[in-house]
C-alpha positions, 0 to 999 in steps of 0.5 A: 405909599404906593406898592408896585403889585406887577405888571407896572400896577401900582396901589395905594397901601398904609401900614398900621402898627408893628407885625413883629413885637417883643413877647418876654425874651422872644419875638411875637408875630402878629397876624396881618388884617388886610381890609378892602373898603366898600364902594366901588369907587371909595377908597379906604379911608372909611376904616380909619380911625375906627379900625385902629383899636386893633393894631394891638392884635393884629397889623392892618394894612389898608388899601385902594383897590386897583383903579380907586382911591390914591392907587393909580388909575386903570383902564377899564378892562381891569375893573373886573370882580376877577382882577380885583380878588387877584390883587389881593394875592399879588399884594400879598406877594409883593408885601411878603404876607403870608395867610392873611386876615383879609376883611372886605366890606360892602364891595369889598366882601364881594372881592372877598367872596371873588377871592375865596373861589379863585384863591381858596388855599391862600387865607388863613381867615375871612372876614365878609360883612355887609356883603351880597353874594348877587344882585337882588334889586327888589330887596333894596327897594322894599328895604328903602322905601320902608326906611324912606318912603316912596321917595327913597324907593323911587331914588334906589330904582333910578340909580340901580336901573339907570346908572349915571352921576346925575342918578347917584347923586340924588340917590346918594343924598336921598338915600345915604343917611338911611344906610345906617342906625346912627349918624355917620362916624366916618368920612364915607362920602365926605371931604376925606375920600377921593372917589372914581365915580367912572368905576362905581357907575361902571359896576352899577351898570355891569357886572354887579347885575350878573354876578353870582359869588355863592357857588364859589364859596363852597371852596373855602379852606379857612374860618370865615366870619360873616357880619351883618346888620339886621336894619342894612337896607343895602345888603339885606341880611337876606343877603348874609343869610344866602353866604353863610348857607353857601359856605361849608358849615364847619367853617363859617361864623355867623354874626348877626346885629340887631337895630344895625345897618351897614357896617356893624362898626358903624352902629354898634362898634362895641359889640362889632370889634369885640366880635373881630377881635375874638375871631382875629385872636382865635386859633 
């Protein structure tokens, strides 16, 4: 379905189990996980059906972001970092969710990041994984060409260094099977996700160049959990590293995973949902 968040602005939204549940001879509310998919440019779908196993502890709410996926599309002066952390809220107030659970992935996480300094009170928990908090190209580049070779660091330097579709293609099928440990158990890139190239070139070329999100995280009011594979070629765990030292220490979580790379559900999903599942289910 599509939910008007104001302003005529309409986003993609699914609904994955029940808030309220019958406890004994009352009513229980569950917290509400709302995740934001990586990209930009991706939509969803690259949650499902994974993220499933945790409808029993929480309801999941799932969306495009402004301008991707099934949401409708934008013009270009919304396709802001700002915009996007802002959208959060304005989903929440039109859903009537209080305290969220907000999970950001990837792109995502630097919504979340975006999120946390512009809206600190408004969380009652954070979930930031594979995430940077900016843009640091060499690393990329060493971690590509030690998992692919020359040919996998000179594809990552074209694209990054000149975004354009024909660039990310060959950079995507270069480069894609190196993201992770294990083969792929989603659809990310796959016959089931509808992307907007224009936003992910558009991202590529601007703002993920200047972006600087640590300083903000100094404001965080609510637990924050940071999640990071050790093998992540894209977001380094160099990356992870830099948020957790710019959250406040007596809020922040750090897990780290060995021989996984981006989306720790992707590689090691039991170890990475029992981690969500006691950070979600604790006071």
């Amino acid at each position: 379905m599509r939910i008007d968040i104001g302003g005529g602005v309409r986003l993609y939204v699914d609904v994955e189990g029940p808030g309220l549940v019958p406890d004994g001879a009352a009513m229980r509310e569950k917290p509400t996980l709302i995740c934001m998919h990586g990209g930009p440019g991706f939509d969803h779908t690259s949650f499902k059906p994974a993220f499933s196993q945790l409808a029993d502890v929480a309801q999941i709410v799932y969306y495009d972001h402004r301008g991707h996926g099934r949401s409708d599309r934008r013009p270009r002066e919304e396709w802001t970092l700002d915009t996007w952390a802002d959208d959060i809220v304005r989903l929440c107030d039109a859903l009537g969710i209080e305290k969220p659970i907000v999970l950001g992935q990837s792109f995502g996480g630097m919504v979340a990041q975006k999120y946390i300094a512009r809206h600190p009170g408004h969380p009652g928990k954070v979930v930031i994984s594979s995430t940077s908090p900016r843009w640091v190209l060499q690393r990329k580049l060493d971690a590509f060409g030690r998992k692919g070779g020359e040919k996998a660091r000179q594809a990552t330097e074209a694209y990054w260094s000149n975004p354009s579709a024909e660039t990310f293609q060959v950079y995507w099928d270069t480069c894609r099977h190196l993201y992770n440990t294990q083969p792929a158990r989603d659809a990310m890139g796959g016959d089931r996700v509808t992307m907007n190239k224009d936003i992910l070139l558009d991202f590529a070329a601007n703002e993920i160049r200047t972006m600087d999100l640590a300083p903000g995280l100094a404001r965080a009011q609510c637990p924050v959990l940071v999640m990071a594979g050790e093998e992540d070629p894209i977001c380094d765990i160099t990356d992870a590293e830099e948020i957790v030292a710019a959250l406040p220490k007596q809020l922040v979580q750090f897990a780290r995973f060995p021989n996984v790379g981006h989306g720790a559900w992707r590689d090691d999903p039991e170890a990475a949902f029992a981690v969500l599942r006691r950070f979600i289910s604790s006071d």
